[in-house]
C-alpha positions in Angstrom: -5.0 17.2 -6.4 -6.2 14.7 -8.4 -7.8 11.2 -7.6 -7.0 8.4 -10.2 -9.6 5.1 -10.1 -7.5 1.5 -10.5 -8.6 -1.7 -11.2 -9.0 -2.3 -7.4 -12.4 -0.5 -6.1 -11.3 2.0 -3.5 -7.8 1.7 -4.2 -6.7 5.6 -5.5 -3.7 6.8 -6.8 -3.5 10.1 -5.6 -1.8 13.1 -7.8 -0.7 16.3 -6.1 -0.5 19.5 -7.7 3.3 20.1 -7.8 5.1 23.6 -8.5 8.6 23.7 -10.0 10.9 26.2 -10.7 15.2 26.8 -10.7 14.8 26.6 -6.8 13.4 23.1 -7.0 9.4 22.2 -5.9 6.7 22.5 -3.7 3.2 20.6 -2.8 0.9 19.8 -0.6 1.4 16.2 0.9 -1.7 16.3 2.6 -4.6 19.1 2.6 -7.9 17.7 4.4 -10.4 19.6 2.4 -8.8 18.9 -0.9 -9.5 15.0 -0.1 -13.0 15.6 1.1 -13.3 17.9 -1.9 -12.4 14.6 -3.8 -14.9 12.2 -1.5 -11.6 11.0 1.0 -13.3 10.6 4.2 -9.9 9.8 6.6 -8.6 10.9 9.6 -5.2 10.2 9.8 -3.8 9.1 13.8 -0.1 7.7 12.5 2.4 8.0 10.1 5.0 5.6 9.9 8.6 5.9 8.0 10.7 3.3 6.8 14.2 3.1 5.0 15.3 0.4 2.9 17.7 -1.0 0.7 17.6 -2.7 -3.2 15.7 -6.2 -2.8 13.9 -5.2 0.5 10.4 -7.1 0.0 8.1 -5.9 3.0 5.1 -7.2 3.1 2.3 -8.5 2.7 1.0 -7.0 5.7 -2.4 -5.6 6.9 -4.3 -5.3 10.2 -7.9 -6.9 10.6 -10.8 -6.3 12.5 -11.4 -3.0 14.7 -7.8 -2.1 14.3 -7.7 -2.4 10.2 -6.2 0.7 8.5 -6.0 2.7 5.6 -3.1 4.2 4.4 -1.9 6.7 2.4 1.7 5.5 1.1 4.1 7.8 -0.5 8.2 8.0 -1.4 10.7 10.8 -0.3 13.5 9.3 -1.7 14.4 6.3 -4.1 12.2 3.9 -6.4 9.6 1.7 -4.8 7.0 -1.1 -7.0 4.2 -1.1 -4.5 1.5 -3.9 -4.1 -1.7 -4.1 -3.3 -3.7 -7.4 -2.9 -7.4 -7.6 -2.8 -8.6 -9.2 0.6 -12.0 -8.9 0.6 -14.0 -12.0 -0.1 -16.9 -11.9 -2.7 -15.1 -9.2 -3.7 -14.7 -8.9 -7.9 -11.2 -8.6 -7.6 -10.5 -11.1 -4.3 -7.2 -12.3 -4.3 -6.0 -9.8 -7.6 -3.1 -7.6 -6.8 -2.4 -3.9 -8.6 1.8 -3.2 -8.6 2.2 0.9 -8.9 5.9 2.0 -9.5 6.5 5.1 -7.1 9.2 7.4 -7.1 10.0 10.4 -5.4 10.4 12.3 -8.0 6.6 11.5 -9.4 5.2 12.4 -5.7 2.1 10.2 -6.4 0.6 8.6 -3.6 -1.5 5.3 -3.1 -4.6 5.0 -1.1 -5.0 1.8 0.1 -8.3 1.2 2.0 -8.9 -1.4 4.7 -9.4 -4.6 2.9 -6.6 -4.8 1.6 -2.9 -6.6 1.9 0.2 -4.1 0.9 4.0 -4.6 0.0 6.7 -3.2 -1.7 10.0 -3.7 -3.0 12.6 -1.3 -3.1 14.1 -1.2 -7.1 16.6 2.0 -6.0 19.8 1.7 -4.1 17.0 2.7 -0.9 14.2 3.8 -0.5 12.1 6.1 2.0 8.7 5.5 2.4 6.4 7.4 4.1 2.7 6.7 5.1 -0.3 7.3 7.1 -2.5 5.2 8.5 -6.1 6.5 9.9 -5.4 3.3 12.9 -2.9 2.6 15.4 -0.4 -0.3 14.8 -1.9 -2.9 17.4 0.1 -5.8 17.0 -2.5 -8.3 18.1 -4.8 -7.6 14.7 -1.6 -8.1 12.0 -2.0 -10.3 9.6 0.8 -11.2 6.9 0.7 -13.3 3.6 3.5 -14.5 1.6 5.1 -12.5 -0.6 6.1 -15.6 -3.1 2.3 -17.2 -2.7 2.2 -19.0 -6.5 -1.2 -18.2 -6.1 -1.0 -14.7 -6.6 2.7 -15.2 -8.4 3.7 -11.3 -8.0 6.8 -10.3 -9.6 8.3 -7.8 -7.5 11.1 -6.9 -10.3 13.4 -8.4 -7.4 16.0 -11.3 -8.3 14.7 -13.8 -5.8 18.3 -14.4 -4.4 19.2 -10.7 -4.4 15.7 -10.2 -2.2 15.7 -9.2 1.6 12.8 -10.3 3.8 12.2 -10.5 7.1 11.7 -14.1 8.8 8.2 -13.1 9.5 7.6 -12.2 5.9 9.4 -15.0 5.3 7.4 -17.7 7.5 4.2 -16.1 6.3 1.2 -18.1 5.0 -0.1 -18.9 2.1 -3.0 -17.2 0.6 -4.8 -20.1 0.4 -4.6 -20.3 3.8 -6.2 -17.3 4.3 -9.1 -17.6 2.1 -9.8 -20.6 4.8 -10.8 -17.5 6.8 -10.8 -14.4 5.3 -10.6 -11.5 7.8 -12.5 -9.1 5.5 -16.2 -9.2 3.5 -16.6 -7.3 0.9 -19.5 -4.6 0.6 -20.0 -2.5 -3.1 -19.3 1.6 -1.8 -22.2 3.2 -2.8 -20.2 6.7 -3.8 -16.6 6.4 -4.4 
């Protein structure tokens, strides 16, 4: 396995070791001593899967407080450009975003630690994602931006009228409005 740094602290994309032959491939998804081996202290208590068709925009969610998660994202089928947005105040990179193409056929992964907002759009005819998440979903802590903020102007490499959202992704707020009262502080890692 190997762990990859990106411009966002703590955010990892994460390489598996991959063996191919005529029979097609095998990996290791997930191996809890290869990511402590690579300083990935998680315990994983959920994974969630999600199909979706070209345009989808999910996102961009997160949880806050006790119930914030980290996940570890990853495609089994189809094209995804996945986003992270930095929501840590005082942080460096508060309010910067990092888009990642993932495909299944790559079989990279993104670590997204809590303090931060994700999405994705799907760029394939669908998309299967797959990811865990070291918290339980407790909708009382989620928190969702928009994904058009002109603040953060992310291009999803959507058409905006060929783009599906939900109306709660839809009806989001701005992130201005949440840098009235940011749900995370930012604190430098002292070993990442």
């Amino acid at each position: 396995m190997n762990r990859i740094e990106t411009a966002l602290e703590g955010v990892y994309i994460i390489e598996p070791r991959v063996f191919k032959d005529a029979r097609g491939y095998f990996y290791e998804s997930w191996n809890q001593k290869a990511f402590e081996e690579a300083r990935l202290h998680y315990t994983w208590v959920q994974d969630n899967q999600s199909k979706s068709a070209y345009g989808t925009i999910r996102g961009i969610h997160y949880q806050k407080g006790e119930d914030a998660q980290t996940k570890l994202i990853q495609v089994l089928s189809g094209i995804i450009l996945d986003v992270i947005v930095d929501l840590r105040n005082g942080s460096p990179t508060y309010g910067r975003y990092l888009a990642i193409e993932l495909t299944a056929d790559s079989h990279r992964q993104i670590l997204i630690p809590k303090g931060f907002g994700h999405g994705f759009s799907v760029l394939s005819g669908t998309a299967t994602i797959l990811y865990k998440c070291d918290a339980y979903y407790a909708p009382h802590a989620e928190g969702v931006i928009n994904a058009y903020d002109s603040q953060l102007a992310i291009d999803w490499q959507i058409d905006r009228g060929e783009a599906l959202l939900s109306e709660k992704d839809l009806k989001a707020p701005s992130f201005a409005e949440y840098t009235q009262s940011p749900d995370f502080i930012y604190e430098k890692k002292r070993d990442s």
